[in-house]
N, CA and C of each residue as an Amber inpcrd file, in Angstrom:
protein
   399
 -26.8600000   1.4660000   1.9700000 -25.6830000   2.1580000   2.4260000
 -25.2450000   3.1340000   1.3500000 -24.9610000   4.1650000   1.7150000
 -24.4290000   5.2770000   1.0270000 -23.1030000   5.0460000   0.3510000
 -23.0400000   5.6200000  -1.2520000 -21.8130000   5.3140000  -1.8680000
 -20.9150000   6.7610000  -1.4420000 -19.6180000   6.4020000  -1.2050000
 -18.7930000   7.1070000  -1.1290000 -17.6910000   7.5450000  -2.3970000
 -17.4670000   8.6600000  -2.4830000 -16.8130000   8.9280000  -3.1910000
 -16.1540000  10.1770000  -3.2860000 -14.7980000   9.9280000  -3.0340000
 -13.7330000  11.3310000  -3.3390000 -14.1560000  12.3240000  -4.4340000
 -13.8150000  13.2560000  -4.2410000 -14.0530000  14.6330000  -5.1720000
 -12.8210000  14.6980000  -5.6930000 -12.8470000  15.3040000  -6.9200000
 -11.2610000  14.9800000  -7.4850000 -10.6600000  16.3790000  -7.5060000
  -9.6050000  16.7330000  -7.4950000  -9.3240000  18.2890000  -7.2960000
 -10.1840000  19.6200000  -7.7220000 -10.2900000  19.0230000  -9.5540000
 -10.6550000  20.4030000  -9.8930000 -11.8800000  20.6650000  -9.3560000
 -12.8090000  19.8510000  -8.3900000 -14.2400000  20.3330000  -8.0580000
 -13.5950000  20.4260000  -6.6370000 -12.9720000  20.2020000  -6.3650000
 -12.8450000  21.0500000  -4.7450000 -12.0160000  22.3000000  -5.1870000
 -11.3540000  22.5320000  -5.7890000 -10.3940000  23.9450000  -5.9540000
 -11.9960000  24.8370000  -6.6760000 -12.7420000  24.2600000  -7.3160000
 -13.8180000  25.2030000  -7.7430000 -14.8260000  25.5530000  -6.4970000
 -15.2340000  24.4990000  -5.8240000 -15.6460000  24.9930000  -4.3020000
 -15.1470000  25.8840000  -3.6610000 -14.1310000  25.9570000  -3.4700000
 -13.0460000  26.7030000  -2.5110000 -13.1030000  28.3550000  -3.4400000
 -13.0810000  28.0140000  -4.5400000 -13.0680000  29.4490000  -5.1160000
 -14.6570000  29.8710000  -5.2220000 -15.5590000  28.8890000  -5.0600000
 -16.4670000  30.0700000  -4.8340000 -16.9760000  30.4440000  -3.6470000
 -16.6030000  29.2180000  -3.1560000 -16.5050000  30.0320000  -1.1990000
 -15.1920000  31.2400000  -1.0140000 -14.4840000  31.3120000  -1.9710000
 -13.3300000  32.5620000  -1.2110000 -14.3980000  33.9280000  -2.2520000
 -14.6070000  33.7060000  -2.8340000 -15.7790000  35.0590000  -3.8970000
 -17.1080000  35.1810000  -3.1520000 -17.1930000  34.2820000  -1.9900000
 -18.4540000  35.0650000  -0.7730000 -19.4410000  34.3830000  -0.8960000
 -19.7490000  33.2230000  -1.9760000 -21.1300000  32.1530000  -1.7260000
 -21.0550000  31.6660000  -0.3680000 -22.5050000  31.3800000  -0.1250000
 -22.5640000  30.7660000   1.4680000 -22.3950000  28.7780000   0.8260000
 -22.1780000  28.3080000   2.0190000 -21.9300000  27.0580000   2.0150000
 -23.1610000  26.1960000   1.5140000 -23.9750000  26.9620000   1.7250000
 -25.8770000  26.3770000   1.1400000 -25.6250000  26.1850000  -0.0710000
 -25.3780000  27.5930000  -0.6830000 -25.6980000  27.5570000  -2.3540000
 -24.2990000  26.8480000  -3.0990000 -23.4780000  27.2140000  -2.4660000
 -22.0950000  25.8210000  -3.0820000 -22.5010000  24.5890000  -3.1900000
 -23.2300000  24.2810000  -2.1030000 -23.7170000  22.6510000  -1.8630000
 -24.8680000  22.1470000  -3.0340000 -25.8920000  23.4460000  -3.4310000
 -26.9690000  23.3620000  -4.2280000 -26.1890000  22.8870000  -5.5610000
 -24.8430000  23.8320000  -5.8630000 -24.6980000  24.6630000  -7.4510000
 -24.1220000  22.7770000  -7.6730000 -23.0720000  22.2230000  -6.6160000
 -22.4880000  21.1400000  -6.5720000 -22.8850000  19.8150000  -6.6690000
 -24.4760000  19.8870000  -6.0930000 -25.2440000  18.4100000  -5.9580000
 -24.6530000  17.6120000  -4.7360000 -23.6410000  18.2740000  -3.7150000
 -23.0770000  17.3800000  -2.8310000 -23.2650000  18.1260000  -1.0730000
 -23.5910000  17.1150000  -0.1420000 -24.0970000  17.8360000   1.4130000
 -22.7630000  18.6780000   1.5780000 -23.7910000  19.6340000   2.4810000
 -22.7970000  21.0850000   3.0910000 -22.1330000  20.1090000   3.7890000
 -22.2790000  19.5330000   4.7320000 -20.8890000  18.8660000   5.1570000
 -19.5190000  18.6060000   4.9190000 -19.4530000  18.0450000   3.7530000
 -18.9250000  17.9810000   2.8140000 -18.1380000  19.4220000   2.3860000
 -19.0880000  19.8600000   2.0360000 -17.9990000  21.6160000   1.8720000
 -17.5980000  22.3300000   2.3040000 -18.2380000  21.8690000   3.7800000
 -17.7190000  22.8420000   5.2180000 -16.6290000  22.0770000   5.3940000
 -16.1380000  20.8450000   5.5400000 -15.0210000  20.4680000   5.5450000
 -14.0850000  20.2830000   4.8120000 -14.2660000  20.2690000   3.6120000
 -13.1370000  21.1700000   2.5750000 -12.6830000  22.3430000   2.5310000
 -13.9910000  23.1650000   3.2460000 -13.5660000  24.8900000   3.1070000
 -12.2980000  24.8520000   4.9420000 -12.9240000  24.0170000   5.5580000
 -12.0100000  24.1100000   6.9280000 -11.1060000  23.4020000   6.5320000
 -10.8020000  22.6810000   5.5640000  -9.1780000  21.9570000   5.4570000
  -8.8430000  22.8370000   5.1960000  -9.1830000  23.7490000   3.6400000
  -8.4410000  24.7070000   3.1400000  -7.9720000  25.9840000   4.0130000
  -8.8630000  26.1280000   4.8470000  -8.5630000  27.3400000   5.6060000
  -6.9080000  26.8410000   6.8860000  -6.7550000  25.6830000   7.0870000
  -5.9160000  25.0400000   8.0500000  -4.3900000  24.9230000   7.3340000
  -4.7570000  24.5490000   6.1280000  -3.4380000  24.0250000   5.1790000
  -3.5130000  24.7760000   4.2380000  -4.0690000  25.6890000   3.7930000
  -3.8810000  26.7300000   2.7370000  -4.0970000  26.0340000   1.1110000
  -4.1380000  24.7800000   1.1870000  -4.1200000  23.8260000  -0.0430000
  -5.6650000  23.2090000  -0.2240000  -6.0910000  23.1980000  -1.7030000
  -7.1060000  22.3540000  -1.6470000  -7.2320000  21.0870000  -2.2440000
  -5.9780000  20.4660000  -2.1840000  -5.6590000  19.4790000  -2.9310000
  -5.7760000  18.3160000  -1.5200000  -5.9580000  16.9810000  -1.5280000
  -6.1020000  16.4060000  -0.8760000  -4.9190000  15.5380000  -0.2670000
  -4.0490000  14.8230000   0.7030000  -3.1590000  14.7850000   0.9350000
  -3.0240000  13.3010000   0.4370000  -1.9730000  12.4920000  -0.2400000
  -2.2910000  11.5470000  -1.2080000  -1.5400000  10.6390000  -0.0890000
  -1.9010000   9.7840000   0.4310000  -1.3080000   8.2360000   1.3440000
  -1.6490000   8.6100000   2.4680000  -1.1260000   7.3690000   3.0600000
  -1.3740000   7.2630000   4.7470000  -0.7290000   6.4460000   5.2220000
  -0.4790000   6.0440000   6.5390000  -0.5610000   4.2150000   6.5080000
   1.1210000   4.7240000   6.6650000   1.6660000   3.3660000   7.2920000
   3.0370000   3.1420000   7.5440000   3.5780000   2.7800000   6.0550000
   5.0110000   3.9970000   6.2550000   6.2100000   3.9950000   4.7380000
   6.1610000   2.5510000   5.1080000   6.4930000   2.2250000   3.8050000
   6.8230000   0.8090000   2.9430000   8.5120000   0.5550000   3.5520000
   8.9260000  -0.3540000   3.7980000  10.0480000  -0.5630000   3.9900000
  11.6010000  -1.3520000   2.4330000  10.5550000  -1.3580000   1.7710000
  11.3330000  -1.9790000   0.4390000  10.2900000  -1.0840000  -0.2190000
  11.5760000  -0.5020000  -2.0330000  11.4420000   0.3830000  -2.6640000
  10.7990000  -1.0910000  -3.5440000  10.5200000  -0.3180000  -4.6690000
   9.9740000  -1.3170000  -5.8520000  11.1840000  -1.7960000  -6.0850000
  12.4370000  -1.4090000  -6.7950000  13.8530000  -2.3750000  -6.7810000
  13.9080000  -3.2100000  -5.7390000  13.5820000  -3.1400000  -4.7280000
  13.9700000  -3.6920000  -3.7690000  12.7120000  -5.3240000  -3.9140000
  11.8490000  -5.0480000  -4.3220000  10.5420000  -6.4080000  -4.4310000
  11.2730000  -7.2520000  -5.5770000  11.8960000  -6.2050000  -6.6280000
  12.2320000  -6.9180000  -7.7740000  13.4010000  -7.6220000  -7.2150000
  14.2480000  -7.4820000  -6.7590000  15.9500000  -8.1530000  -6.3930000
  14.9360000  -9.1640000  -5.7610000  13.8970000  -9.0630000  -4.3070000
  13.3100000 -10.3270000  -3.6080000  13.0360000 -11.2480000  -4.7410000
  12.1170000 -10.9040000  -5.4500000  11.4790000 -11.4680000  -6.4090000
  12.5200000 -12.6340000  -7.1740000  13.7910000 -11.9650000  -7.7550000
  14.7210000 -12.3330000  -8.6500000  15.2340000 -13.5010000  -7.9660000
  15.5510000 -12.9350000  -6.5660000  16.5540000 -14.3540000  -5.9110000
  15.7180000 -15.7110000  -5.5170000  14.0230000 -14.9570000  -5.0370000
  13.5000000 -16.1740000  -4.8360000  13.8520000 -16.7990000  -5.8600000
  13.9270000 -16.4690000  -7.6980000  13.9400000 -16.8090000  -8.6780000
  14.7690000 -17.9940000  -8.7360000  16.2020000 -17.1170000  -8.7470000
  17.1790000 -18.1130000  -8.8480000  17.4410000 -19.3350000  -8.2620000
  17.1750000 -19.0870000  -6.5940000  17.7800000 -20.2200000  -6.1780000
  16.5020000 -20.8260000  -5.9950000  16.4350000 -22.4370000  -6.2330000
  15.5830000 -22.9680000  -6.2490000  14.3620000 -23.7180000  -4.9670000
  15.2920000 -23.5480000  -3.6000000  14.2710000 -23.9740000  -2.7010000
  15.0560000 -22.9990000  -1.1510000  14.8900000 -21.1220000  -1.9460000
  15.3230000 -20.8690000  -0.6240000  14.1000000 -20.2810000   0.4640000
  14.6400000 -20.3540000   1.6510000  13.7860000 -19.4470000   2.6450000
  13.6520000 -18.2870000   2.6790000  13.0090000 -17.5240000   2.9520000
  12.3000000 -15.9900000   3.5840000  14.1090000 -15.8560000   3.7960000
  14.2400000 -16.1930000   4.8860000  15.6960000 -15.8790000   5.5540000
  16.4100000 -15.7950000   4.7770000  16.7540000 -16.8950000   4.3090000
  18.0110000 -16.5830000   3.0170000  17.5970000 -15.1280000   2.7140000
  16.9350000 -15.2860000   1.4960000  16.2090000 -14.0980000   0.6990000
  16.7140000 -12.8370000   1.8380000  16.3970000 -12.5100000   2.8330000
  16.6650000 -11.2780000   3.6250000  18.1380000 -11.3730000   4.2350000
  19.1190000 -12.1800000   4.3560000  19.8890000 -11.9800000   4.6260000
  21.1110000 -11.4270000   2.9210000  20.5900000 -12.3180000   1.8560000
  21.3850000 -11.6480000   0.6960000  20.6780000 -10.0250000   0.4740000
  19.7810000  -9.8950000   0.7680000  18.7540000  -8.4480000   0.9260000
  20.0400000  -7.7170000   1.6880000  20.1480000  -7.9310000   2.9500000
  20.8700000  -7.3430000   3.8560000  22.1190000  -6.7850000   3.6380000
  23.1330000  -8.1560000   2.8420000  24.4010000  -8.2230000   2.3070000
  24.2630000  -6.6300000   1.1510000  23.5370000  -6.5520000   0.2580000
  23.2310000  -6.3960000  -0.9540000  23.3370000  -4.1280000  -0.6120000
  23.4330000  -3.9040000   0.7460000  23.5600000  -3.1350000   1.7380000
  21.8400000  -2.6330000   1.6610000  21.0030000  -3.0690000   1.6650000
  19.7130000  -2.0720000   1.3330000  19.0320000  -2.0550000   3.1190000
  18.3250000  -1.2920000   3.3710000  17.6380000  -1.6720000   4.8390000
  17.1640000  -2.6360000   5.3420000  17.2990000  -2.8840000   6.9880000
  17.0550000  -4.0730000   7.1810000  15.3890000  -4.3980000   7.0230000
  15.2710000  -5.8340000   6.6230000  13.4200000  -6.1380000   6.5500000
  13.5590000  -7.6930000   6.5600000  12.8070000  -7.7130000   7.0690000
  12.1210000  -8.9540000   8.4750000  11.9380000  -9.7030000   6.8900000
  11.9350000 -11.2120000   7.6960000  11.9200000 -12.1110000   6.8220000
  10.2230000 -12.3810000   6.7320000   9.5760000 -12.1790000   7.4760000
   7.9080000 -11.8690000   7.2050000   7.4270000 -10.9640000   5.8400000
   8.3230000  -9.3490000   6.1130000   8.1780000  -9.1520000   4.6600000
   8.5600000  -9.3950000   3.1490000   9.8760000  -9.8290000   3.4380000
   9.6530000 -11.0490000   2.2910000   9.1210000 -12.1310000   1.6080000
   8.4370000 -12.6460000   3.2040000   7.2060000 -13.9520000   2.4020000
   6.2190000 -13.1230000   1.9220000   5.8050000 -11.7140000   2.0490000
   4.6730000 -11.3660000   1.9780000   4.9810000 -10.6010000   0.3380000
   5.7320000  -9.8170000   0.1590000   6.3200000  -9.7910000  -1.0870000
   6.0360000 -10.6530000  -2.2390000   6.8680000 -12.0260000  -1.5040000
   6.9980000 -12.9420000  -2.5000000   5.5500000 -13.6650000  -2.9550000
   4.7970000 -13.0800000  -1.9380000   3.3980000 -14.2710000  -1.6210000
   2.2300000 -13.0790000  -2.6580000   3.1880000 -11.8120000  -3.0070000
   1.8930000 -11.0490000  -3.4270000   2.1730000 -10.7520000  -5.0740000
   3.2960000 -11.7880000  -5.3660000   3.1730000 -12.0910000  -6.9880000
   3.6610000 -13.8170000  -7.1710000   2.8270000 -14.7150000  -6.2480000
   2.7270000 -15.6320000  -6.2320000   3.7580000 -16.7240000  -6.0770000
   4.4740000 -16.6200000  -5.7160000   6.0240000 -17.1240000  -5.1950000
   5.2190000 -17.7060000  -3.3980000   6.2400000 -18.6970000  -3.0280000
   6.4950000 -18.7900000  -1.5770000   7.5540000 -19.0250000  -1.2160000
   8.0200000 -18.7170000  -0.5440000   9.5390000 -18.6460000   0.3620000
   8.9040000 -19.8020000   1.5680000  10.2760000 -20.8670000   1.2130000
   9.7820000 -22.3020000   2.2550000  10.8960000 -22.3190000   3.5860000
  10.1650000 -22.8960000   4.2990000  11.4880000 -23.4210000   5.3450000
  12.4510000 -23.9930000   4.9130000  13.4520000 -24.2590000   5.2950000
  14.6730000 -24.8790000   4.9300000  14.5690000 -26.4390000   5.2360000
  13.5860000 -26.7620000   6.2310000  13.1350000 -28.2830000   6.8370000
  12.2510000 -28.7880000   6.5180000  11.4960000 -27.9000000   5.1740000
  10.4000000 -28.4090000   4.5850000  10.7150000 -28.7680000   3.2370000
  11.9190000 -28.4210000   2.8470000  12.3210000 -28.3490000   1.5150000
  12.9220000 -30.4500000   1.7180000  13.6710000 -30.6890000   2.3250000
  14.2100000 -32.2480000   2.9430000  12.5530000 -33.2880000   1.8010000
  13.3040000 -34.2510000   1.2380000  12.6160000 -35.0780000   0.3120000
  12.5430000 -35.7700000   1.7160000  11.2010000 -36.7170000   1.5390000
  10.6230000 -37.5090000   2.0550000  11.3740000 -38.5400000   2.4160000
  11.1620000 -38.8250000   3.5790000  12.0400000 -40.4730000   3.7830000
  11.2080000 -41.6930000   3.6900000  11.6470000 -42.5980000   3.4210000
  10.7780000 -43.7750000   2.8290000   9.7250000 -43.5750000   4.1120000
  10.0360000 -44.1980000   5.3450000   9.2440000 -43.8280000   6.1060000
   7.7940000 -43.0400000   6.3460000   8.1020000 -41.9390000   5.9850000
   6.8640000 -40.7440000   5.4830000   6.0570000 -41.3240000   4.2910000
   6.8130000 -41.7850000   3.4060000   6.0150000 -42.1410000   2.3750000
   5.3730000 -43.2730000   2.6630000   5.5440000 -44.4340000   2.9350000
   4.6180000 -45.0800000   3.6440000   3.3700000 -44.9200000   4.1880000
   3.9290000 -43.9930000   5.0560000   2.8140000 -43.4270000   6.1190000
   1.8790000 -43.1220000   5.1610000   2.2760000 -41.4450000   4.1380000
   1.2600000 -41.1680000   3.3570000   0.4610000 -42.0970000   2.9460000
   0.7520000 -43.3260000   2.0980000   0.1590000 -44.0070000   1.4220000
  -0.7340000 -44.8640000   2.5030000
């Protein structure tokens, strides 16, 4: 399988300038080491968007800023056995946008924290322990 790999600006802005000085797309591709494909579709971005810089993200905006992971982060901190929920409702209070208590476990879950149920946190009753054993 073929490795892929982005071109980093200054070799596409050098493409682009020697395709705007009248090289054909052949000998760009030769001088470059990389398929005309490739340069025909850089030279047609550039010609569409006037830019030869590449457009940086994608993908659905983030709904929490980096402050915003750190405050999650902090309160999971503090309090010692809260839920997702909690966590997003002091989020909420705190006035920042609203976000689902899913993205808070996922937050919390992606610098190793977990946000528990509130009915999972309940110590064992003799009962249970029994059982376990």
């Amino acid at each position: 399988m073929a490795k892929r790999n982005h071109l980093n600006d200054f070799t596409r802005g050098r493409m682009i300038g020697n395709l705007e000085e009248g090289c054909t797309v052949t000998s760009v591709a030769a001088e470059f080491g990389i398929n005309k494909s490739v340069i025909s579709r850089a030279w047609k971005a550039f010609q569409n968007t006037g830019s030869a810089v590449r457009k940086v993200g994608g993908g659905h905006p983030r709904t929490t800023t980096a402050g915003d992971d750190r405050y999650i982060i902090l309160q999971a901190k503090r309090g010692r056995w809260q839920s997702a929920s909690v966590i997003t409702q002091k989020l909420s209070t705190a006035t920042r946008p609203q976000v689902s208590r899913f993205t808070v476990a996922r937050r919390l879950h992606k610098r190793g924290l977990f946000a528990r149920r509130p009915e999972r946190c309940l110590p064992l009753k003799v009962d249970h322990r029994r059982h376990r054993l």
